[in-house]
KETIBA-789126 format. One record per residue: residue number from 1; residue in three letters; x, y, z of N, C-alpha, C, CB in turn. Coordinates in pm, whole numbers. Glycine has a CB too. Layout:
<pts>
+-----+---------+--------+--------+--------+--------+--------+--------+--------+--------+--------+--------+--------+--------+
: num : residuo :    n.x :    n.y :    n.z :   ca.x :   ca.y :   ca.z :    c.x :    c.y :    c.z :   cb.x :   cb.y :   cb.z :
+-----+---------+--------+--------+--------+--------+--------+--------+--------+--------+--------+--------+--------+--------+
: NUM :     ALA :      X :      Y :      Z :      X :      Y :      Z :      X :      Y :      Z :      X :      Y :      Z :
...
+-----+---------+--------+--------+--------+--------+--------+--------+--------+--------+--------+--------+--------+--------+
</pts>
This chain:
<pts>
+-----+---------+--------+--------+--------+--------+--------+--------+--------+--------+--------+--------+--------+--------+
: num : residuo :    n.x :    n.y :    n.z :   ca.x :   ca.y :   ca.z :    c.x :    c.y :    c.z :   cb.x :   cb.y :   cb.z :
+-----+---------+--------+--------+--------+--------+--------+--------+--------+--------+--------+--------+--------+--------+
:   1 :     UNK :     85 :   -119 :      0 :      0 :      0 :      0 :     89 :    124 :      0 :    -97 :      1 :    123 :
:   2 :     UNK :     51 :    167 :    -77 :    106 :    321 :    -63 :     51 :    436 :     -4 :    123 :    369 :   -173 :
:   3 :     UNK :     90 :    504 :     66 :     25 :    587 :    154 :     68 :    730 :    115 :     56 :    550 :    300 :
:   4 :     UNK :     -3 :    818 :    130 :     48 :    951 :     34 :    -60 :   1104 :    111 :     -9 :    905 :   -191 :
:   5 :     UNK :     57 :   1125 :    140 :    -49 :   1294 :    244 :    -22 :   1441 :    155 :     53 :   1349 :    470 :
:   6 :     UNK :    -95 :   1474 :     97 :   -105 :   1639 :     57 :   -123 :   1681 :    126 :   -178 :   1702 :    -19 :
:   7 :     UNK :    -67 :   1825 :    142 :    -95 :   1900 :    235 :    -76 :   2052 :    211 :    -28 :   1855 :    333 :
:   8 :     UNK :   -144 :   2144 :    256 :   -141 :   2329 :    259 :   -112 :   2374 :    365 :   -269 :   2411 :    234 :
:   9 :     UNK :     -6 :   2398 :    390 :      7 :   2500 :    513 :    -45 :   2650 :    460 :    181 :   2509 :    571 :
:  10 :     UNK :     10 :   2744 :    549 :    -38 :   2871 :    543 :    122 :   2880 :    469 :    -97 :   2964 :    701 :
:  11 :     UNK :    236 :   2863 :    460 :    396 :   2855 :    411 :    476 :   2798 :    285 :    454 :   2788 :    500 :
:  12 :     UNK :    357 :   2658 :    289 :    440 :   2545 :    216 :    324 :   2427 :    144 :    554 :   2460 :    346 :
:  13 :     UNK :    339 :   2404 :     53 :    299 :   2276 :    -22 :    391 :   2184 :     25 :    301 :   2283 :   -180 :
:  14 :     UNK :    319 :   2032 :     57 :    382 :   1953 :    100 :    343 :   1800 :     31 :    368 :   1974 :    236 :
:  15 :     UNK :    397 :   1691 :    -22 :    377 :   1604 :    -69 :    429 :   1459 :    -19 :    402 :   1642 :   -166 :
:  16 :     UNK :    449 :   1415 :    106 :    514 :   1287 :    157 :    484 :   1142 :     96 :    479 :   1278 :    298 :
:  17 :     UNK :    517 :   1040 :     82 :    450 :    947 :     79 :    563 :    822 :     93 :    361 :    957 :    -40 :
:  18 :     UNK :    487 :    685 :    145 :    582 :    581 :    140 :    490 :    458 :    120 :    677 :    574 :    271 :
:  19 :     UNK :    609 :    359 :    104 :    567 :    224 :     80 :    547 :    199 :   -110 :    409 :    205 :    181 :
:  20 :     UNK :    506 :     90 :    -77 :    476 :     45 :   -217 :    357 :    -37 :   -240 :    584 :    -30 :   -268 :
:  21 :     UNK :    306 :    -33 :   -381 :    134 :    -97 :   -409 :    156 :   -249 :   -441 :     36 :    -15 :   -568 :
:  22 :     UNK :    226 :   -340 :   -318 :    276 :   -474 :   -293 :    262 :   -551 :   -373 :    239 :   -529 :   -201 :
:  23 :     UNK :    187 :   -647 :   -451 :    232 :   -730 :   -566 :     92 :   -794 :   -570 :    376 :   -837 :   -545 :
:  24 :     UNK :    -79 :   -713 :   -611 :   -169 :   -716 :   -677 :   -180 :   -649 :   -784 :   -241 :   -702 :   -622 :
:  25 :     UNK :   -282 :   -715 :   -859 :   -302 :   -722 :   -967 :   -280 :   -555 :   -983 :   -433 :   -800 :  -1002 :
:  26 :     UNK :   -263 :   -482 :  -1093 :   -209 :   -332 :  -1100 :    -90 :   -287 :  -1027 :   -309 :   -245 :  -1053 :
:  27 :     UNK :    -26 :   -367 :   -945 :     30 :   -312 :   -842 :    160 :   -237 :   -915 :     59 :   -423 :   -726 :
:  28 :     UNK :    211 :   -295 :  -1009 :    349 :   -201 :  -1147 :    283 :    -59 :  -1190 :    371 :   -311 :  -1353 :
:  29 :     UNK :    185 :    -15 :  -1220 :    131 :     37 :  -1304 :    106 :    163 :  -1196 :     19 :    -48 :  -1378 :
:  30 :     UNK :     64 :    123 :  -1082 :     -1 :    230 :   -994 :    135 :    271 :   -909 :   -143 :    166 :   -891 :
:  31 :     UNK :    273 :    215 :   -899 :    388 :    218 :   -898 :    455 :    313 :   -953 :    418 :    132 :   -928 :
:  32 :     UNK :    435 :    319 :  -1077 :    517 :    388 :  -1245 :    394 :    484 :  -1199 :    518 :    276 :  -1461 :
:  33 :     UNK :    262 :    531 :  -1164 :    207 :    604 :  -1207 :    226 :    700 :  -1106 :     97 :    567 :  -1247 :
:  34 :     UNK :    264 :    669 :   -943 :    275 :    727 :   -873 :    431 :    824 :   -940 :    258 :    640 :   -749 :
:  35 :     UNK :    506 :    733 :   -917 :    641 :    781 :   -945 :    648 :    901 :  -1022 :    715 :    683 :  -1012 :
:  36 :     UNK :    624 :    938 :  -1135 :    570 :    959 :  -1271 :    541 :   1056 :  -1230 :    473 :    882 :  -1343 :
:  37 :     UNK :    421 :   1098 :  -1185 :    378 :   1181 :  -1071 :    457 :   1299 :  -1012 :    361 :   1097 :   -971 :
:  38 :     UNK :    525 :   1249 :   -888 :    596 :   1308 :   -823 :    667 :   1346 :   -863 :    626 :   1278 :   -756 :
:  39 :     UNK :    825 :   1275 :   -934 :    886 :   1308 :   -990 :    917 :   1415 :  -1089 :    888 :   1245 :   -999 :
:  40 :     UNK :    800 :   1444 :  -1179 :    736 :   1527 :  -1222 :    738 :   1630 :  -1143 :    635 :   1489 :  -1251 :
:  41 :     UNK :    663 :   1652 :  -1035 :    677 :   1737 :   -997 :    780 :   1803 :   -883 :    587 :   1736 :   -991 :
:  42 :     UNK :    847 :   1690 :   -849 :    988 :   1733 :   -785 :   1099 :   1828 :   -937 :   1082 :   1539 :   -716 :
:  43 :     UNK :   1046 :   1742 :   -996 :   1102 :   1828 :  -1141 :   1100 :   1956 :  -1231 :   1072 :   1776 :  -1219 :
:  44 :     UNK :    969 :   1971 :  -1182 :    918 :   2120 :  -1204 :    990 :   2170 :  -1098 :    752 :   2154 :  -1195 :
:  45 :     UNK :    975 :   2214 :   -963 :   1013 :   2225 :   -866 :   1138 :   2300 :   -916 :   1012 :   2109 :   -791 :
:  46 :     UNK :   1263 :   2184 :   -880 :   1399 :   2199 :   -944 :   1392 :   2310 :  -1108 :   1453 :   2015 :   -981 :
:  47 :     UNK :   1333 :   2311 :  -1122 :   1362 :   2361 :  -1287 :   1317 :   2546 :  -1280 :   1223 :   2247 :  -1429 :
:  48 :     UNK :   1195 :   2533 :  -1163 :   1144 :   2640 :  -1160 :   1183 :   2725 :  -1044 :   1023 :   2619 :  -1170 :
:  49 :     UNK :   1318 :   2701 :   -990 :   1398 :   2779 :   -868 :   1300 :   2807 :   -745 :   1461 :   2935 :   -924 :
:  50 :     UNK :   1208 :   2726 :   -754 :   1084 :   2735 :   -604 :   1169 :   2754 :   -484 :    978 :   2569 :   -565 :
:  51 :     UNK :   1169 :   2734 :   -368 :   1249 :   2714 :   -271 :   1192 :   2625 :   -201 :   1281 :   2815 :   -206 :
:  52 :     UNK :   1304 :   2520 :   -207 :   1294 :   2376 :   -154 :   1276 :   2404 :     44 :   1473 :   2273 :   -213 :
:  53 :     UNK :   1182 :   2346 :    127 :   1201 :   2371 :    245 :   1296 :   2223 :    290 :   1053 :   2404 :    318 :
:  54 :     UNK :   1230 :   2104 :    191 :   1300 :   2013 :    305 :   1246 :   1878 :    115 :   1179 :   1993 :    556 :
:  55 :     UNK :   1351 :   1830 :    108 :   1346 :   1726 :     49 :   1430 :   1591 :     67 :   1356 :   1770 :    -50 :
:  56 :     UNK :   1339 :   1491 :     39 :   1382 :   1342 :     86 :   1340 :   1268 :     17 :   1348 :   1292 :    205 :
:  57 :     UNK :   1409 :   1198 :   -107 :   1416 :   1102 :   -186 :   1516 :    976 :   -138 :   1451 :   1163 :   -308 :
:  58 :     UNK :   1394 :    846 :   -125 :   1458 :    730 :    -99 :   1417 :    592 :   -146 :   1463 :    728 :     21 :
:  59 :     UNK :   1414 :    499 :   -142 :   1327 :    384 :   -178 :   1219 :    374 :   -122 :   1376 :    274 :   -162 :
:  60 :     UNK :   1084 :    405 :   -141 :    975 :    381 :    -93 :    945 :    512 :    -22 :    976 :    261 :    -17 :
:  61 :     UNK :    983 :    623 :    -24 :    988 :    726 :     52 :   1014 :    843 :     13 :   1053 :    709 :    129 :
:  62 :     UNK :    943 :    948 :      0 :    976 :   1059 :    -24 :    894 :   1195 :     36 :    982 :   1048 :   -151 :
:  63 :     UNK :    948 :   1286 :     87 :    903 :   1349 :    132 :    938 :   1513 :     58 :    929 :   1306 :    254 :
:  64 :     UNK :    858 :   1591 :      3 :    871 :   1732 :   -117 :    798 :   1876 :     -1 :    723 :   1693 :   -318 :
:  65 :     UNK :    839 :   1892 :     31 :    783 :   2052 :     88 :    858 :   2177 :     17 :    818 :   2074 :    270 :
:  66 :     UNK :    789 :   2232 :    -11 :    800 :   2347 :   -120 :    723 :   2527 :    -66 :    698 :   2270 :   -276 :
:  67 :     UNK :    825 :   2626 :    -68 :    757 :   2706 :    -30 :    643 :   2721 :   -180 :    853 :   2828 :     26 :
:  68 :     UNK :    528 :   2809 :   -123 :    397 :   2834 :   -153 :    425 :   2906 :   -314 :    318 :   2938 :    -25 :
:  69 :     UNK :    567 :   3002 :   -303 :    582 :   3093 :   -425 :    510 :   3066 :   -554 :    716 :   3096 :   -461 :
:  70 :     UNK :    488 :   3052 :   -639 :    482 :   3016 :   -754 :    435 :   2847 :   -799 :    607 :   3057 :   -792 :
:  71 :     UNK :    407 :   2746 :   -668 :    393 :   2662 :   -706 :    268 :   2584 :   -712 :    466 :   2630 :   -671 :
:  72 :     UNK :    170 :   2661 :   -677 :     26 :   2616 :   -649 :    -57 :   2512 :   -776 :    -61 :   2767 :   -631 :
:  73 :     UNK :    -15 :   2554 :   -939 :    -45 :   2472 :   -999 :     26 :   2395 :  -1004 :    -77 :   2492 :  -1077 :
:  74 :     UNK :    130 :   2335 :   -976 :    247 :   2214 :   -995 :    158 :   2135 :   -902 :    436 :   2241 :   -939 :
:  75 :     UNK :    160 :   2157 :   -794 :    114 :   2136 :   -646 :     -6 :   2048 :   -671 :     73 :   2281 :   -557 :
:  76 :     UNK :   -116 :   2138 :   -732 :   -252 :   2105 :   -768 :   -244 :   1994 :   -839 :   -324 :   2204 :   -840 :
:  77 :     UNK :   -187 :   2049 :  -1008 :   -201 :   1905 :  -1071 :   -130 :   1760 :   -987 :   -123 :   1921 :  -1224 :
:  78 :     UNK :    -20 :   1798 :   -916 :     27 :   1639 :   -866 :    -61 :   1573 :   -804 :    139 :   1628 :   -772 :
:  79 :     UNK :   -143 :   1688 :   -697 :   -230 :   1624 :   -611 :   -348 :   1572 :   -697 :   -274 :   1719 :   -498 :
:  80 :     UNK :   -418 :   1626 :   -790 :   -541 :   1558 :   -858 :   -448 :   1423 :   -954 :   -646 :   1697 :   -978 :
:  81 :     UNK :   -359 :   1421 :   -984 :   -335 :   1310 :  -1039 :   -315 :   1202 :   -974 :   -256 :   1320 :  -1104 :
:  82 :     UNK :   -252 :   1205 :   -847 :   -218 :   1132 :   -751 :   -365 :   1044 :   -736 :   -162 :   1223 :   -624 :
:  83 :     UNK :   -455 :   1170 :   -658 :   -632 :   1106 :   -653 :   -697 :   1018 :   -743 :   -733 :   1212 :   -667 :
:  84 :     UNK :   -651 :   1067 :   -861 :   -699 :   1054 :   -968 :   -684 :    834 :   -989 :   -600 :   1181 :  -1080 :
:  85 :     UNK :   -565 :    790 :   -981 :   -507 :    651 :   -945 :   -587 :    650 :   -834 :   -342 :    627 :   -919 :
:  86 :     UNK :   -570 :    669 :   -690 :   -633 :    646 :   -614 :   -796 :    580 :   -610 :   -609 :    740 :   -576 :
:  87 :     UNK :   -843 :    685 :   -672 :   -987 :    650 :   -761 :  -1007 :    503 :   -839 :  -1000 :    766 :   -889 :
:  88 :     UNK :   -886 :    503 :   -910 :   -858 :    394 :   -994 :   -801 :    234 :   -954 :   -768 :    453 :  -1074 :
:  89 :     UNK :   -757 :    261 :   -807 :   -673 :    166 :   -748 :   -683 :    178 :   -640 :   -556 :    162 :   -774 :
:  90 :     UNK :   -776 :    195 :   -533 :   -783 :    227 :   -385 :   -789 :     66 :   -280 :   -940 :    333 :   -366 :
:  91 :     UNK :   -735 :     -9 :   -348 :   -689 :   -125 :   -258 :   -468 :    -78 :   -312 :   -793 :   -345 :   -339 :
:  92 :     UNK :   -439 :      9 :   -333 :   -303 :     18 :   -357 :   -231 :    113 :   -321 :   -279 :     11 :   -462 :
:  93 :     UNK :   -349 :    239 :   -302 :   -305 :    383 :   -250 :   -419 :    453 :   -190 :   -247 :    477 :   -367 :
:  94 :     UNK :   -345 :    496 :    -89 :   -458 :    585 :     26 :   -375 :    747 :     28 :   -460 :    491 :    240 :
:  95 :     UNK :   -468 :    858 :    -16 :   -433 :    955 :    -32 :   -520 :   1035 :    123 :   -461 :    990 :   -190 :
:  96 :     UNK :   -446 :   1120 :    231 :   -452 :   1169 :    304 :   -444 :   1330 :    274 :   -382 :   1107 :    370 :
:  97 :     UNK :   -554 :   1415 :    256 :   -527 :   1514 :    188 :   -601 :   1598 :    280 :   -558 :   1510 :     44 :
:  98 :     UNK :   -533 :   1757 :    274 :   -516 :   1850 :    359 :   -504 :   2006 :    297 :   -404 :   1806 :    432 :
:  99 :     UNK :   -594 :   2013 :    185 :   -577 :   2146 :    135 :   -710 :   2199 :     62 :   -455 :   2147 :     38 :
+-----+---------+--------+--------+--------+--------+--------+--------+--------+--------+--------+--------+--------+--------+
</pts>
C-alpha cells in the first residue's frame, strides 16, 4: 500500500509518501504512475527555482515541501493526479489530503 499525504500549510505545499502498491493485480502500473507523478513534480520544482524547504528522496519514501511561491499549480495538478489513481486503485493507494 502506498500511503500519500497532501498538504497546505499557510507557508508550504507539502507532498510525503511511502511504501509500495505490494504485488496485486495493477500493483506495477499504480507504482510507475505514482512515481511519474511526483517526480514530475519534484522536477518542475527543481527547474522552476521554487524554494525547496526540506526534500527526501529514498526507496519507498519521499518526502517534497516546497515554499507556496509560484507553485500552487504544480502542487494542484500532482495532487489531482495522484487522486486521480487512487480513484482507480484504492486497494493500492490511500491519499490523506489537507488542502
Amino acid at each position: 500500500m502506498i500511503e500519500i499525504t497532501v498538504r497546505e500549510t499557510a507557508n508550504e505545499y507539502c507532498i510525503e509518501l511511502s511504501g509500495h502498491a505490494n504485488y496485486s493485480r495493477g500493483a506495477d502500473i499504480v507504482c510507475a504512475g505514482v512515481s511519474a507523478i511526483v517526480y514530475a513534480y519534484i522536477g518542475y520544482i527543481r527547474n522552476s527555482k521554487i524554494a525547496v524547504n526540506e526534500l527526501q528522496i529514498s526507496s519507498g519514501k519521499v518526502v517534497c515541501k516546497v515554499n507556496k511561491d509560484g507553485a500552487r499549480e504544480a502542487f494542484e495538478m500532482a495532487a489531482i493526479g495522484l487522486m486521480q489513481i487512487e480513484k482507480q486503485y484504492p486497494k493500492n493507494i490511500r491519499i490523506e489530503k489537507s488542502f
